[in-house]
TORGUGU-927807 format. One record per atom (N, C-alpha, C): x, y, z. Coordinates in pm, whole numbers, plus 50000, padded with zeros to 5 digits. Layout:
// TORGUGU-927807
XYZ/...
// end
This chain:
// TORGUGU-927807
793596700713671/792796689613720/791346692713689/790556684313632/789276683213602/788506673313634/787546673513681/786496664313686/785966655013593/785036642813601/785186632413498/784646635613367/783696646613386/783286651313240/784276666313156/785016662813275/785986677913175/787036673613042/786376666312957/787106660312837/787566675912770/786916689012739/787106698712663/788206702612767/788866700712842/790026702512899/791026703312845/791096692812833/792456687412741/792586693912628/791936704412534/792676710412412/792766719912505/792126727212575/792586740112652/794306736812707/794456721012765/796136720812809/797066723712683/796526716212555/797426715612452/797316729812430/796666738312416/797116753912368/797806761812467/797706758012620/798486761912732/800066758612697/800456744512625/801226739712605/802246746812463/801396745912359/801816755012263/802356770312286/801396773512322/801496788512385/802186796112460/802236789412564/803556792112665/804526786012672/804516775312594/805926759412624/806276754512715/805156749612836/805156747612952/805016734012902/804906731913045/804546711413024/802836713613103/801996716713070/800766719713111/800036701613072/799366695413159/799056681313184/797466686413249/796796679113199/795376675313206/794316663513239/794526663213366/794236650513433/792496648713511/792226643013435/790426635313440/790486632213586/789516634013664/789566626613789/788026624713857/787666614913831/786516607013885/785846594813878/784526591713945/784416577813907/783966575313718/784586565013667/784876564813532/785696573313461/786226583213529/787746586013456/788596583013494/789736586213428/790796575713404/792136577813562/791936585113621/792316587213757/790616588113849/790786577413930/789476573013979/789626582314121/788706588914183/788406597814267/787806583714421/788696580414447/788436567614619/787686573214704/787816583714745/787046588814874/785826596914852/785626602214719/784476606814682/785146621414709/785876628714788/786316644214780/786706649214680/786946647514534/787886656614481/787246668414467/786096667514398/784766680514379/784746690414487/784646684314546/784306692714689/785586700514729/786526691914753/787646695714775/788206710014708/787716707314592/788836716714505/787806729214456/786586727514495/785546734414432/784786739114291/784166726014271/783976726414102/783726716914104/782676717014006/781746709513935/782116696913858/781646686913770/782246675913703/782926677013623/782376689713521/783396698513441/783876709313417/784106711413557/785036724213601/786886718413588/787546733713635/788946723213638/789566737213702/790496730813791/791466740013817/793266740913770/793556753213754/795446752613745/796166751813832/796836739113855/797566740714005/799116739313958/799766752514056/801026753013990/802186739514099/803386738414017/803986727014079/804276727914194/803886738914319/803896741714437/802836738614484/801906731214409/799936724614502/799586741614480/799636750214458/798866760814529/797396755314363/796136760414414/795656766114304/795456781414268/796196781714139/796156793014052/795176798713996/794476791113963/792976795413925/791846783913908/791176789813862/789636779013898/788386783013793/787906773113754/786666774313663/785686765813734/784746773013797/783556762013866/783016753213767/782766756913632/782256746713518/782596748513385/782426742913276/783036747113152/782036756513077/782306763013027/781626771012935/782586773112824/782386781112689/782606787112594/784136797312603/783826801112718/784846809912784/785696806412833/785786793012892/786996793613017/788386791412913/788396782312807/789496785612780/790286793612780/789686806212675/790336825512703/790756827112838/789426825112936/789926832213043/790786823113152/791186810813105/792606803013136/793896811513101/793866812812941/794726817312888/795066829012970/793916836412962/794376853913024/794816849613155/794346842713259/794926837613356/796406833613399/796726831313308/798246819713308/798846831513250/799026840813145/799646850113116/799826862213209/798996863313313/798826871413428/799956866413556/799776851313574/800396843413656/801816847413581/802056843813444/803716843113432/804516858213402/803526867213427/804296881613370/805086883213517/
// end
């Protein structure tokens, strides 16, 4: 889950997807993206920025967290999720 400016998200899911052969989904959420944020909490809620994003596994828990995007978070998704599935 990402915030409305986390468009560089979405290739980070597709290489989550490749990579591990998960069904890894990448979902925009705010005002003007394409899942609209009603109450104004998601940010807050989840902790992170517009284009931050977190991994939440199919149990709600979150797995990990990027307060914003940088250069890096992809890798350190990746190293993340390979940590989670060993």
């Amino acid at each position: 889950l990402t915030g409305a400016l986390g468009e560089p998200w979405k290739k980070v899911a597709q290489s989550l997807r490749e990579r591990f052969g998960l069904d890894v989904q990448c979902h925009l959420i705010g005002q003007g993206a394409p899942l609209d944020d009603y109450e104004g909490t998601f940010l807050k809620r989840y902790g992170i920025q517009q284009d931050g994003a977190v991994l939440v596994r199919p149990d709600g828990w979150v797995a990990w967290r990027a307060l914003r995007w940088s250069d890096q978070a992809g890798p350190r998704v990746v190293d993340a999720l390979s940590k989670i599935l060993a």
